[in-house]
N, C-alpha and C positions, 0 to 999 in steps of 0.2 A: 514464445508466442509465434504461432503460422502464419495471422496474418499477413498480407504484405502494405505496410502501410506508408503512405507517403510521408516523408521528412519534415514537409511543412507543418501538417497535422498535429505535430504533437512536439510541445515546447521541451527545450530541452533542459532537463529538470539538474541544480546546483547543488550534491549533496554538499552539506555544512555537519561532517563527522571526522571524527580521527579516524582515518584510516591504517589498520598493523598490517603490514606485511610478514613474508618470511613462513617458516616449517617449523613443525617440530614442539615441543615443550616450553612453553612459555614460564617465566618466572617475573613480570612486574612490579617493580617495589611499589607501592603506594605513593601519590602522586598529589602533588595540591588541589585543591579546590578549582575544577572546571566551570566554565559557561556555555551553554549550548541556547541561540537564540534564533527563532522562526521565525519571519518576518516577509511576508513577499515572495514566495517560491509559487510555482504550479501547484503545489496542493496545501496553498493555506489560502483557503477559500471563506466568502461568508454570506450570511443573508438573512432575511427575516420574513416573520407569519403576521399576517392579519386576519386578530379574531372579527373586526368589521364587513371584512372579503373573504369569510375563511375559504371559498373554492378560486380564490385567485391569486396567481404564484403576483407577490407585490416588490420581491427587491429591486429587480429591474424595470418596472416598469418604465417608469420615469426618471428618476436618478440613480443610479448607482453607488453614489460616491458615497451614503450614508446606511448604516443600519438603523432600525429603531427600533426602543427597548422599551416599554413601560406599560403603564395602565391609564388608557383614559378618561376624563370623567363622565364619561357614560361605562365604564367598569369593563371597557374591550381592553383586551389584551395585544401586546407587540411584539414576539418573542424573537429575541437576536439567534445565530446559529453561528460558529467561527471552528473552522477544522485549521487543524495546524499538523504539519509532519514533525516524526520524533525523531530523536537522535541515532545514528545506527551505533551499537557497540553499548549503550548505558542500561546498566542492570535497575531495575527498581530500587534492589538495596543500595544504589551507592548514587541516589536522586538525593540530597538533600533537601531541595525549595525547587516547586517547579511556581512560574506567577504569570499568571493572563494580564498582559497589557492593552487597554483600550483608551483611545484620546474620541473626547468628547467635541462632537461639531456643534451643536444645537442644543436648545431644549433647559429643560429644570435637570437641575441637578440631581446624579443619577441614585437613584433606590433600586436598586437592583441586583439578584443575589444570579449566584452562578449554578448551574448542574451539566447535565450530559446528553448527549444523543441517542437513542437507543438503534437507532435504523439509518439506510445510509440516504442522503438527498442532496437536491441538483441544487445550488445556486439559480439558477435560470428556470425551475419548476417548482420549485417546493412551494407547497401552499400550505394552512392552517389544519385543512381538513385531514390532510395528508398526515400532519406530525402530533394530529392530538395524541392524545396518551402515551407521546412516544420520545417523551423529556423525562430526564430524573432528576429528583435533586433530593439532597441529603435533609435530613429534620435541621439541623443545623447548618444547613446551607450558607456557603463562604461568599460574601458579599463583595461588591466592587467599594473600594475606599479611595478617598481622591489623592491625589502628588503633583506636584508639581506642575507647571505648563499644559494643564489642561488634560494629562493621564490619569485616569481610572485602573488600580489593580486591585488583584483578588487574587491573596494562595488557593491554587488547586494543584498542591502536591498529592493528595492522596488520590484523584482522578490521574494523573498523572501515570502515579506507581502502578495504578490499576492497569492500566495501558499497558506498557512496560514489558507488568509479569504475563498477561495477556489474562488475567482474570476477568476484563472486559474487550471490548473492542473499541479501538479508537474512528470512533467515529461523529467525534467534533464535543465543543462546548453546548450548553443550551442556557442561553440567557432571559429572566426574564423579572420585571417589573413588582414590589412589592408596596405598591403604596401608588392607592387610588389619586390620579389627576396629577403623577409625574409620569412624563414621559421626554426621553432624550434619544437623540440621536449621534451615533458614534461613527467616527469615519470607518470606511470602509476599507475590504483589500482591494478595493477597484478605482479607489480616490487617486489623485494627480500625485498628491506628495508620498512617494514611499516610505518617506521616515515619518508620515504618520500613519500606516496601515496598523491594525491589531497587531501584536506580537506575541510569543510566547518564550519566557526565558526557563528554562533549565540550569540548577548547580548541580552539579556531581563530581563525586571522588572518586577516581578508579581504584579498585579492590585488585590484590595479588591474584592476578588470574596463573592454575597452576597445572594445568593443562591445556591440549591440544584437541581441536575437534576436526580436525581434518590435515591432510599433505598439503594443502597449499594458501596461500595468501590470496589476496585481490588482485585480480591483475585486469589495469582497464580494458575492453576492448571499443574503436571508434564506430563511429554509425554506422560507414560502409561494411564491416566485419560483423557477418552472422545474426542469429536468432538467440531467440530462449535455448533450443535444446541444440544446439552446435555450442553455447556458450556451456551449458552446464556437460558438454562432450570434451569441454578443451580444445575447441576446434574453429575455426576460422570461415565457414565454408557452412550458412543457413542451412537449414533440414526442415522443408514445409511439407504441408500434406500431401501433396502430388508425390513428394519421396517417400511415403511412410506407407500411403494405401494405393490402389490399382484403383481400377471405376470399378470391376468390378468387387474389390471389398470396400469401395467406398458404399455403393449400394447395399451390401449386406451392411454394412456398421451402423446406415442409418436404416435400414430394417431393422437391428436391432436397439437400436438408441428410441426409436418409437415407441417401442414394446416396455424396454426395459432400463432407464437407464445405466443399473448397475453390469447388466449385461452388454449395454453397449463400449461403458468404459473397461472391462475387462476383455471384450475384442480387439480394442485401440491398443489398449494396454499391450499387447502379447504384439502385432503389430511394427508397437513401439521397439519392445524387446527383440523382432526379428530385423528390423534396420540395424540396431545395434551388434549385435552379431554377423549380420555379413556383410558389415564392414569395420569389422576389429579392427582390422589388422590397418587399416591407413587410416582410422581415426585412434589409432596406437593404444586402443584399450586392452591392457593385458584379460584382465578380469573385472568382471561386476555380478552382483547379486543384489538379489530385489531383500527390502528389509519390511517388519512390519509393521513400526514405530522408526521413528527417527529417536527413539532412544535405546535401540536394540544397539549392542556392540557390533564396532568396526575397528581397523587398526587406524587411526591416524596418522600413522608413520608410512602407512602405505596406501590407503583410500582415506576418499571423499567423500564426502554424502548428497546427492542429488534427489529432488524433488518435483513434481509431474502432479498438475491437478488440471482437470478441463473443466468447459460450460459449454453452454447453449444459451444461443438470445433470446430473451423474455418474448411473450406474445407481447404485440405492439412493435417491435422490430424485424421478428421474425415467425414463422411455424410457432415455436415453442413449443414448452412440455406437453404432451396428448395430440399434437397436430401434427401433420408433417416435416418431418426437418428436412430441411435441401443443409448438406454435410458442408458444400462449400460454402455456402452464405451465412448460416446460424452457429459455425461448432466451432471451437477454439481451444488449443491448446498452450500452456506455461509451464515453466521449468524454471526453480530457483536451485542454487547451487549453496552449499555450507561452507565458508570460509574457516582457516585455521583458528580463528579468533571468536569462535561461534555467531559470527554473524552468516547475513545470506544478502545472496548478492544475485542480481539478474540481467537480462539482455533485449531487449525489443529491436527489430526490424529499422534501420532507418537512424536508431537512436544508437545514443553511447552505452555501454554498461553502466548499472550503479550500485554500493548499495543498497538494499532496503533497508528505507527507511523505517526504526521501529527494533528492526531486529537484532538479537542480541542472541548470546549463549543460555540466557532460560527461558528463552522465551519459542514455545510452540512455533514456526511460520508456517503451518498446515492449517492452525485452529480453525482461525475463518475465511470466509470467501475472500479472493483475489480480487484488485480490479484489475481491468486489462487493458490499465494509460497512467501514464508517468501524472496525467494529469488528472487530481482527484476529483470526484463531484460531475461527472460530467455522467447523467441517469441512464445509459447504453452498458456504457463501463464497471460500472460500481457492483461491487459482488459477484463478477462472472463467471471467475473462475471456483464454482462450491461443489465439485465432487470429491469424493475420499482420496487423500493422496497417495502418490504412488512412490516409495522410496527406494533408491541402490544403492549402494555403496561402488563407485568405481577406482580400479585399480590402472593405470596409466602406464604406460613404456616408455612413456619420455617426457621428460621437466616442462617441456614447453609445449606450446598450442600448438595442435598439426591442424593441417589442409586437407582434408580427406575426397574430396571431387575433383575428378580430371580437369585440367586445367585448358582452356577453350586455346588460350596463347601463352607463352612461355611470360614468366612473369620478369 
């Protein structure tokens, strides 16, 4: 990411994954039965529609601390909404039961079956008008059933898996009411009690993973260290747009991003590839080449695979697509990196490295659009990053992260 963004901004997000370190060829034995549960991070978010207000965002108005789910007896609808982060590292096939946990604050007890989100939306805007047509749910749709102390679950393993393989995109649960003149409400993830937020628990079994998809492991780096693309460079030492373009190929890039955007991101692109080149040699890149799939071969033993997708901000924030774009204020760029272990792993400005959450060894991280914040749900954010990625394979000269910028004082 280029941005330069202040620290405060943006919470800092707890992955909750097994992390594998290490090189080389993997051989895992098969291992017991895991649990992977999401509860209260920066992007497990929730909220709800009113078909009574459908042009008015209702979660927050007034209280926060509940969602509400049903149908009332004038036959308006309440439809709940809960995104939850997924495990980095778990393959769909080795998901046994994933189950939506919701505790019940109010209200008749619940009648209500579960589906999916199709589009991505704000906690703090979503309105009804916004998300008609834009729930699914299965003919047999998996309902919430009651347990104990006032929780409500419902298996959504197969939305789950969907997720996962990336057959779908995770873009939240969609809850909603089958049975005229019940309606309940379920705490929220913005209520007092943490251990009553929504949750979502995952089991899974790790499978003999028997190869390598890249030279290197995870390696953290801290907030003060670097960007997206200093991190997927192995390098210590941020690389923003003032280092990539000049004013004047900033001007031509957004001459050309106006006209064209695929023309624009192919100026960037090349750009990109001349930073990297002249300065191989102190960001100790032996070799790299651009790939046209991240499933075209690479050597694992000696390259990594790196990945590069930009945006532009929507009209309402910025120019946007058909207006003018001012380069510094609307355009952004990200850079995720491939881990040995087929995950991906990234870096923000300000923030720690993590990895991505979601990703795994079969699973696309190009498919769909980026957001560009640890923290999901926030309508600036969400989808920013959706032009065609851009892949390398990089070849390194030394095991460890270099420093590639003159150094202002002796360190």
């Amino acid at each position: 990411m280029n941005m330069k963004r202040k620290p405060g901004l943006i919470a800092t997000f707890v992955i909750v994954a097994l992390l594998f370190t290490g090189s080389g060829v993997f051989a895992f034995a098969d291992s017991p039965t895991k649990t992977f549960e999401a509860q209260g991070s920066d992007i497990v978010v929730t909220a709800w529609l009113s078909q009574s207000t459908p042009g008015t965002s209702v979660s927050l108005l007034k209280d926060s601390s509940y969602i509400q789910v049903g149908v009332a007896n004038d036959g308006k609808n309440s439809v709940g909404l809960a995104h939850f982060e997924l495990p980095a590292g778990v393959t769909a096939g080795e998901v046994t039961k994933a189950t939506l946990l919701l505790k019940k604050k109010s209200g008749a007890a619940p009648s209500v079956k579960v589906g999916a989100a199709t589009v991505d939306w704000s906690p703090g805007g979503v309105t009804w008008n916004e998300m008609k047509g834009k729930t699914t749910y299965a003919k047999q749709a998996t309902l919430l059933k009651a347990q104990s102390g006032g929780w409500y679950a419902a298996d959504v393993t197969k939305t789950v898996k969907s997720w996962l393989s990336g057959k779908t995109n995770n873009l939240g649960f969609a809850l909603k009411g089958t049975r005229k003149g019940s309606v309940t409400a379920f705490v929220s993830a913005y209520a007092k009690n943490a251990k009553d937020y929504p949750a979502l628990k995952i089991t899974y079994k790790d499978k003999t993973q028997a190869k390598s998809y890249g030279k290197y492991g995870y390696t953290k780096q801290g907030e003060s260290k670097g960007n997206c693309f200093s991190y997927a460079m192995r390098d210590t030492d941020a690389i923003f747009l003032d280092d990539i373009l000049t004013q004047d190929q900033k001007r031509q890039f957004q001459s050309l991003s106006n006209k064209s955007a695929k023309a624009g991101l192919n100026y960037f692109k090349q750009r990109v590839f001349d930073y990297i080149d002249a300065h191989k040699k102190e960001l100790g890149v032996e070799s790299w080449r651009e790939l046209s799939s991240y499933t075209k071969a690479y050597d694992p033993d000696k390259e990594y695979l790196a990945v590069m997708k930009t945006g532009f901000v929507e009209k309402g924030y910025g120019r946007g697509p058909g207006g003018a774009y001012n380069v510094d204020e609307d355009f952004d760029y990200h850079w995720r990196v491939r881990l040995n272990d087929g995950r991906w792993a990234e870096k923000l400005p300000g923030v720690a490295s993590r990895v991505t959450p979601g990703s795994n060894r079969s699973y696309n991280a190009a498919k769909y659009p980026w957001d560009s914040n640890y923290m999901w749900g926030y309508q600036k954010f969400n989808g920013f990053y959706n032009s065609s990625p851009t892949y390398i394979a990089v070849t390194k000269s030394t095991g460890g992260f270099t420093s590639h910028k003159p150094q202002a004082y002796p360190k």
